[in-house]
Structure formats: C-alpha cells, structure tokens
DRENPAKE-772540 format. One record per residue: residue in one letter; x, y, z of N, C-alpha, C, O in turn. Coordinates in pm, 1 decimal, padded with zeros to 6 digits. Atoms other than C-alpha are relative to their C-alpha. Layout:
% residues N
{pt A,{X,Y,Z},{X,Y,Z},{X,Y,Z},{X,Y,Z}}
...
END
This chain:
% residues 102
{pt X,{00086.1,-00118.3,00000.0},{00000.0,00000.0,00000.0},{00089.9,00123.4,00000.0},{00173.4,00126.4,00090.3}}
{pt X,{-00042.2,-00103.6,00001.3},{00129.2,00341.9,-00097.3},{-00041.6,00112.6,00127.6},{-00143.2,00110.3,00197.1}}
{pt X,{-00005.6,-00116.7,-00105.8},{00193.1,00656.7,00140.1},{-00175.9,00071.8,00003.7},{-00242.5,00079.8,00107.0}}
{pt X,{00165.3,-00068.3,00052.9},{-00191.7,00838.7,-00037.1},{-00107.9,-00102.9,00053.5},{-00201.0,-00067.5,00125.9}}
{pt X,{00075.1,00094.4,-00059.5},{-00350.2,00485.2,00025.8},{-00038.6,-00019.9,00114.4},{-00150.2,-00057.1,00150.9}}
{pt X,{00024.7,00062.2,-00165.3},{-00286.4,00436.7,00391.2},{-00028.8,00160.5,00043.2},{-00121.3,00187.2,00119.9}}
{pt X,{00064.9,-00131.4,-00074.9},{-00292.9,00832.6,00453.1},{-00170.8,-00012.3,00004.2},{-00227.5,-00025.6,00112.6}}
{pt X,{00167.5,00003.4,00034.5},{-00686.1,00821.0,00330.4},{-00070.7,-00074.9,00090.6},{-00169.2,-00040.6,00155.9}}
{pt X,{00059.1,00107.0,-00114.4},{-00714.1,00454.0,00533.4},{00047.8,00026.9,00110.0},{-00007.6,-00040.1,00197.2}}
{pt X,{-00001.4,-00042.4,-00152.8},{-00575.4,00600.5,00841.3},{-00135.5,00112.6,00072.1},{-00194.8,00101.7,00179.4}}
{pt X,{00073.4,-00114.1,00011.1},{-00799.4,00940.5,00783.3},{-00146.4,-00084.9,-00010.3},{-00256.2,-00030.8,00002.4}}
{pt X,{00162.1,00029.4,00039.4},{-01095.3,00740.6,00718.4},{-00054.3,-00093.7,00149.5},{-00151.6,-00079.1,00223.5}}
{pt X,{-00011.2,00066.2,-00196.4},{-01031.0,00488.2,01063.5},{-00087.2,00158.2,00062.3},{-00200.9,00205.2,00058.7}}
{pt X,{00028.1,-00146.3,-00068.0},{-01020.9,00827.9,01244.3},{-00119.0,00075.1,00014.8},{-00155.6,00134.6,00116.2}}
{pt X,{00119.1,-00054.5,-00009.4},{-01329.5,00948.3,01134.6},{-00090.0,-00052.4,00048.2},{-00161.6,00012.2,00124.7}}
{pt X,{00113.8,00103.4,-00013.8},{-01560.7,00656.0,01168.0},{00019.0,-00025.7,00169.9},{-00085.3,-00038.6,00234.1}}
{pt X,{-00028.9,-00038.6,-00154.3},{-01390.7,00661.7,01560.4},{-00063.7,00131.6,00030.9},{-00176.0,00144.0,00079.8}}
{pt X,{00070.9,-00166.5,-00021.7},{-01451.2,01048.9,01583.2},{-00147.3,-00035.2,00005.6},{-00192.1,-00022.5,00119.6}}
{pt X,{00127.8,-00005.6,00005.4},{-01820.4,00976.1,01487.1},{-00075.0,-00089.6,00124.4},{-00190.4,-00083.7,00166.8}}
{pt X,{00012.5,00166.1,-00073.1},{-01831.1,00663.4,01711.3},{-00001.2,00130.4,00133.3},{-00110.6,00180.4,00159.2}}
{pt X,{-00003.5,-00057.0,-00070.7},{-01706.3,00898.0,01992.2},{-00066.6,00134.1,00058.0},{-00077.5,00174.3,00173.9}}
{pt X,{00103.6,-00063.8,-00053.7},{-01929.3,01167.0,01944.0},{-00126.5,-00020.6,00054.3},{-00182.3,00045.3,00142.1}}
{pt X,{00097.0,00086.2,-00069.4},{-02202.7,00937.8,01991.7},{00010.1,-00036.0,00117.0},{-00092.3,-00007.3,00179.0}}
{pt X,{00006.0,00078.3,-00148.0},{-02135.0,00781.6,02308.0},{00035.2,00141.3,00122.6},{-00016.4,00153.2,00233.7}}
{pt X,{-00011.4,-00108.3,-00117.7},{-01982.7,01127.9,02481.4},{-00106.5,00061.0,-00026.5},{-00155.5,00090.8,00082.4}}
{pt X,{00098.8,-00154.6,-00013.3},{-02280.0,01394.9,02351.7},{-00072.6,-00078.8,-00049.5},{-00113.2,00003.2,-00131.9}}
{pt X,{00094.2,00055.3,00078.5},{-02514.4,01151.9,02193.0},{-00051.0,00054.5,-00095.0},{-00173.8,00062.2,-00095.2}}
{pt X,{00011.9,-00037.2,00098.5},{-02507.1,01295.3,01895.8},{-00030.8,-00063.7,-00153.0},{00063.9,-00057.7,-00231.5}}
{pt X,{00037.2,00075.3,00081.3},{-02678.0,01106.5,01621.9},{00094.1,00013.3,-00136.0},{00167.3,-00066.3,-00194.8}}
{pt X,{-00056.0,-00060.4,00132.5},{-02569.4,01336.7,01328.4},{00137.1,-00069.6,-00008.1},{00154.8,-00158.2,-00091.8}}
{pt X,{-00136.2,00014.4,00015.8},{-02182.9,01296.5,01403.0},{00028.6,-00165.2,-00027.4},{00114.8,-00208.0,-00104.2}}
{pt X,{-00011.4,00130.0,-00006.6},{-02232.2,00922.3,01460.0},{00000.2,-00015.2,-00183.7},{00102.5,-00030.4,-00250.5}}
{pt X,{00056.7,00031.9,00134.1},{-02442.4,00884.7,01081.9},{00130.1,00087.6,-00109.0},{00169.7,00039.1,-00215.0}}
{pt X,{-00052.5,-00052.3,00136.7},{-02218.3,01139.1,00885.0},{00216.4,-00076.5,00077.3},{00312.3,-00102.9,00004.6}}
{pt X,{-00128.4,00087.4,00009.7},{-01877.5,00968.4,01067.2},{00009.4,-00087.4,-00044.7},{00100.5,-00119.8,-00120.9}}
{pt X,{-00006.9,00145.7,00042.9},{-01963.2,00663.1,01017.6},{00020.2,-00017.5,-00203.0},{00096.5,-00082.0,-00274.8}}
{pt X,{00065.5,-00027.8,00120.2},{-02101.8,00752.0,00673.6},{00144.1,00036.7,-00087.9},{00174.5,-00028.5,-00187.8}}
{pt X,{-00125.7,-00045.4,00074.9},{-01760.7,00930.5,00554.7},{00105.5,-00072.5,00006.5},{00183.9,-00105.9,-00082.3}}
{pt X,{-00173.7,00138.3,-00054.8},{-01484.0,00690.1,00760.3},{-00038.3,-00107.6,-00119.5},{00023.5,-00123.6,-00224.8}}
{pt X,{00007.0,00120.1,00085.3},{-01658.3,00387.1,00604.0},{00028.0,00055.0,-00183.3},{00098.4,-00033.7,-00231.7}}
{pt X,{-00007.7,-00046.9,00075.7},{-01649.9,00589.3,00243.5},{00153.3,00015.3,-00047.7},{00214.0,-00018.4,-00149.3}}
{pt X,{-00145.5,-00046.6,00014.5},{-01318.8,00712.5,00291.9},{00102.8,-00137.9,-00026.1},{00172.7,-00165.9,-00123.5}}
{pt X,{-00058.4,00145.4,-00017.1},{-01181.2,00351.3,00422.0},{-00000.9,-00065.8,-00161.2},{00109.0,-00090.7,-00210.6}}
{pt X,{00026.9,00075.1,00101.1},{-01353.5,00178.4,00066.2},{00101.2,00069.3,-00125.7},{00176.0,00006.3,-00200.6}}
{pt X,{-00081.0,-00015.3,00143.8},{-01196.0,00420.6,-00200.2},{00128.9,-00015.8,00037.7},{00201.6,-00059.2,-00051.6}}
{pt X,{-00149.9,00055.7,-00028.9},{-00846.3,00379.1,00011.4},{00039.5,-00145.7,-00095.3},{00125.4,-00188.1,-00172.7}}
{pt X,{-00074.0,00159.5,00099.4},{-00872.1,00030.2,-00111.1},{-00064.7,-00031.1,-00155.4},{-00039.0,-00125.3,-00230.5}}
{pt X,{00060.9,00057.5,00104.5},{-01063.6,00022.5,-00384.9},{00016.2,00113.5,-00146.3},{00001.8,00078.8,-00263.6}}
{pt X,{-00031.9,-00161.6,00071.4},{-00991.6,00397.4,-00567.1},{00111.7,-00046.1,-00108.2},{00222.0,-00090.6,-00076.4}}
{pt X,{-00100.8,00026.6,00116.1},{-00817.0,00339.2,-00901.2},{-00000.3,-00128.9,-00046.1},{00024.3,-00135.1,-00166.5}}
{pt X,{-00016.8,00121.5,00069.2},{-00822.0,-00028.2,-00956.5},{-00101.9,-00008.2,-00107.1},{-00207.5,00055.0,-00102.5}}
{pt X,{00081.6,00046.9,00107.2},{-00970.3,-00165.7,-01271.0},{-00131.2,-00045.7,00033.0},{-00156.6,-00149.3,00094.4}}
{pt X,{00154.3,00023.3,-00013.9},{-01325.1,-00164.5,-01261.3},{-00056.7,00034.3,00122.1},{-00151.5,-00025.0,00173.6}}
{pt X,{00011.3,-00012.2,-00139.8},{-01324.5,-00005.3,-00945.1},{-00091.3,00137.0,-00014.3},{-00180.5,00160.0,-00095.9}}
{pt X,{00039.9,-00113.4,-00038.5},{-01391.1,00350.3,-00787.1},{00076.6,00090.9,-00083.1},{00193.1,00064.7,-00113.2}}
{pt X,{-00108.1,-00134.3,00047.5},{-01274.6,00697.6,-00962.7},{00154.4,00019.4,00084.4},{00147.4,00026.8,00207.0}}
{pt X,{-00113.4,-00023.7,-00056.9},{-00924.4,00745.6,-00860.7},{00025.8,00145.6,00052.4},{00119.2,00183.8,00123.0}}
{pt X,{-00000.6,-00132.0,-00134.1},{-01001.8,01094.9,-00724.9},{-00141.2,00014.5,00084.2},{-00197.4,00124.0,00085.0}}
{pt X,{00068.4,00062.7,-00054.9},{-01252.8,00963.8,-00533.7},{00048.2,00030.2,00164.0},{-00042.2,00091.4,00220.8}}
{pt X,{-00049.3,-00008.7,-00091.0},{-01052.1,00979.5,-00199.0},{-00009.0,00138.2,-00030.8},{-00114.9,00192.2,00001.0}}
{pt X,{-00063.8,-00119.4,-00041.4},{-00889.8,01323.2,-00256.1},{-00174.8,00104.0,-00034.0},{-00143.1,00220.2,-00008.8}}
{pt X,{00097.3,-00040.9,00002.9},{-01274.1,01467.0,-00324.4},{-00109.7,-00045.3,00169.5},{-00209.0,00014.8,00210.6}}
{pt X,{00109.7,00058.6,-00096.2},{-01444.1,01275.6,-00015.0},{00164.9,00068.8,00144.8},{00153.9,00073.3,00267.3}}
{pt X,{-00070.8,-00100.1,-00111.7},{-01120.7,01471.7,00182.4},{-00036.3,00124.1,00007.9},{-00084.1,00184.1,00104.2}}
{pt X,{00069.3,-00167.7,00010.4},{-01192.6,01813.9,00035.7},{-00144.8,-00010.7,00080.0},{-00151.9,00005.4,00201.8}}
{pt X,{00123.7,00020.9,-00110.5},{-01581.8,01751.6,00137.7},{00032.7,00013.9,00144.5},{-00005.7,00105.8,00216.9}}
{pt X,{00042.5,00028.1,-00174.2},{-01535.1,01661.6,00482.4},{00113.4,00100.7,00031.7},{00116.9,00110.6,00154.4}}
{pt X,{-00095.3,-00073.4,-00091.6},{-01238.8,01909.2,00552.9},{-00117.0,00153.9,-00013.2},{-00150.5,00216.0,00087.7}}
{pt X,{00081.9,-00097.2,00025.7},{-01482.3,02196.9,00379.9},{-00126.0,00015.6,00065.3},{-00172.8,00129.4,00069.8}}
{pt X,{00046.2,00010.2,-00050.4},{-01742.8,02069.8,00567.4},{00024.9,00041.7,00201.1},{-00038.0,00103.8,00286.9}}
{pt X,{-00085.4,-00027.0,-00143.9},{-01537.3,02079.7,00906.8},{00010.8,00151.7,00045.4},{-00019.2,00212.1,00148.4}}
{pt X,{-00051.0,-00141.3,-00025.4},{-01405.0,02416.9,00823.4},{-00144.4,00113.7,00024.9},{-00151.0,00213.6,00096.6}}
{pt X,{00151.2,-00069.0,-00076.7},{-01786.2,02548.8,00851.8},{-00030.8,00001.9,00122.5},{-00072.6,00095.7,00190.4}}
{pt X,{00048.1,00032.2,-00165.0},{-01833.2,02361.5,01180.0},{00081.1,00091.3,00051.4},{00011.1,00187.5,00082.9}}
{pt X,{-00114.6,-00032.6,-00064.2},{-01517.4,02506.6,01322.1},{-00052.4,00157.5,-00026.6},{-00062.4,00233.5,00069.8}}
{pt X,{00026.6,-00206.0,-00029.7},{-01624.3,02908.2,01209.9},{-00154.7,00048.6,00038.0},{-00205.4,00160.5,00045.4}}
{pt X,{00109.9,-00071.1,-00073.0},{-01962.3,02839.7,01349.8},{00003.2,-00015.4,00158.0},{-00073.5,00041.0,00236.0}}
{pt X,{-00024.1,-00002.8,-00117.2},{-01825.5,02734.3,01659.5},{00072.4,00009.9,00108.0},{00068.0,-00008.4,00229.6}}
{pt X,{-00123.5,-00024.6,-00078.6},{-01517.9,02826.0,01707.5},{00028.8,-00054.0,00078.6},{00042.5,00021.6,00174.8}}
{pt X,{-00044.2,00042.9,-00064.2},{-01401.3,02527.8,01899.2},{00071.5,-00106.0,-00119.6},{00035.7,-00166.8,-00220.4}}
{pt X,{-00113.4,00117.7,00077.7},{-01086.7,02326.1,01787.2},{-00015.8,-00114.1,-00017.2},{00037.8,-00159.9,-00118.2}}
{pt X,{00031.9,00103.2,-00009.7},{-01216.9,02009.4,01872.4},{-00169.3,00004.6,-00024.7},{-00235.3,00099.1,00018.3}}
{pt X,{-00126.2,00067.7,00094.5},{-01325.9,01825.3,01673.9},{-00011.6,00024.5,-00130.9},{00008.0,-00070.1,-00207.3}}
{pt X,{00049.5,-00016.7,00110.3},{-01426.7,02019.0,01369.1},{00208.6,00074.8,-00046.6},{00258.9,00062.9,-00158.4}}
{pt X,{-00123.6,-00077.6,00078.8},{-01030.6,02231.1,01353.0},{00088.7,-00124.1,-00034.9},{00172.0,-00132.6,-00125.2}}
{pt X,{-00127.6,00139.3,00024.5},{-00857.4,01857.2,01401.3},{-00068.3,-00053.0,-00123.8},{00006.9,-00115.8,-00198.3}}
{pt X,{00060.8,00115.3,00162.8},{-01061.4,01695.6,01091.7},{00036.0,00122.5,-00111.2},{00045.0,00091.0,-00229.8}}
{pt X,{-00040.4,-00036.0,00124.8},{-00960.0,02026.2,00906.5},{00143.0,-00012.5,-00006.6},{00194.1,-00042.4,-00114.5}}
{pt X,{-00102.2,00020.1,00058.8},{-00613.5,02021.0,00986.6},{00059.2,-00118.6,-00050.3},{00157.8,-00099.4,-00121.4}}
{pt X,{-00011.3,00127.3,00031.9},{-00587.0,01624.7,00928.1},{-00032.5,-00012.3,-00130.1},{00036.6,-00069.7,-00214.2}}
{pt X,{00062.6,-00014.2,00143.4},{-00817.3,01695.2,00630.4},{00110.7,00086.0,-00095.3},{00140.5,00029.6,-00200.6}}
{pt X,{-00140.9,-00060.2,00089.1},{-00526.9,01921.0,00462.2},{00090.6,-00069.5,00039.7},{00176.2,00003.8,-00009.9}}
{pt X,{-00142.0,00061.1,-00017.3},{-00238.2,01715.5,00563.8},{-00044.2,-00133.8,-00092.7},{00014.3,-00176.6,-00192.2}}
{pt X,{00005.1,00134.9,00145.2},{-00374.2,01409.5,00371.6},{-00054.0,00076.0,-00149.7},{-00043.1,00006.3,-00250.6}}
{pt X,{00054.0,-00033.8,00115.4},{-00542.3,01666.5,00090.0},{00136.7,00039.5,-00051.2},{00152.4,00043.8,-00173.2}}
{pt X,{-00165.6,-00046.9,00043.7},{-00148.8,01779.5,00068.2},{00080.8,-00146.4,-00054.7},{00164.3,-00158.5,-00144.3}}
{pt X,{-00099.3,00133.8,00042.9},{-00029.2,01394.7,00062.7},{-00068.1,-00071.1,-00147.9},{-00001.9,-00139.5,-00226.0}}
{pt X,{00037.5,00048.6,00110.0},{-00291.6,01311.4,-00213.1},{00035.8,00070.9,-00117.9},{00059.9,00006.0,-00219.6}}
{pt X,{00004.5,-00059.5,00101.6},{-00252.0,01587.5,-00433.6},{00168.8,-00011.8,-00077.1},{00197.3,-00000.9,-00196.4}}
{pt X,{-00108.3,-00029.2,00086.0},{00152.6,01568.7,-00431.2},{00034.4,-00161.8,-00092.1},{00115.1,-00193.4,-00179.5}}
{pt X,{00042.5,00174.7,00040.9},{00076.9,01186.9,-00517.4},{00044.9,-00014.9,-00131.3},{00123.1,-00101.3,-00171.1}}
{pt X,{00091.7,00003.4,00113.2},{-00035.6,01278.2,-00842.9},{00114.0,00017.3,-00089.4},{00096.8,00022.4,-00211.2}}
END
C-alpha cells in the first residue's frame, strides 16, 4: 500500500472513531451517521480507488476536500478546535499527501 492509500485509510479509521465517539460522549446522532457515513467511504476508495473496474481514482482526494470543507464550517460556526479544527487540519495534511501523489 502506498503513502496516499494508507494516509486516506488512516484518515478514514479516524473518522468513523470520531463519529463513534461523538455518539457515546454527547449523543449525537448526526456525528455518529455522517462519521460513520464518511470513515466507512473514505476507508472503501483507500482500497478500492483506481483499480480496474473499481472507484474513480479521485474519489478519496474529493471525499477529503468535502469533509475538511465541511469541518471548516463547523469550526467558524463554533469556534471550537475540537473536533471540527482537528478533521480540518488532518483533512489538509492528507489533501497535501494526495494531491503531491499525483
């Protein structure tokens, strides 16, 4: 597995935890459905993104933009770092490892 591959499948773990964890500390449905919803997403084109007959191969680096652009809303409507500033700066550090990929 390449450096872009496992960045995406680490980033995508992470999320589907994050969502997991907002659930159980604030019972937060949303975070649960759209973590789960994006980790598991994220996780599939890691492995499946580019192969023959597979997923679009910018597939990952689009389902990063989303959720970091998404984040970066949460984060300036609520101005708290956690955990909308950590999914954007995580979200640019792998949108930086996919793009120099290329």
């Amino acid at each position: 597995m390449n450096l872009p591959d496992a960045a995406v499948l680490i980033y995508g773990i992470l999320v589907a935890l994050g969502g997991l964890m907002g659930y159980l500390k604030a019972r937060s449905i949303p975070s649960l459905v759209l973590g789960l919803l994006f980790g598991v997403a994220l996780i599939l084109s890691a492995l499946f993104a580019g192969a023959e007959g597979g997923l679009p191969a910018d597939l990952p680096l689009w389902l990063v933009l989303g959720l970091t652009v998404l984040s970066l809303y949460r984060l300036n409507l609520t101005r708290r770092f956690m955990p909308a500033g950590l999914l954007v700066l995580l979200g640019a550090i792998v949108a930086v490892i996919l793009l120099t990929a290329r």
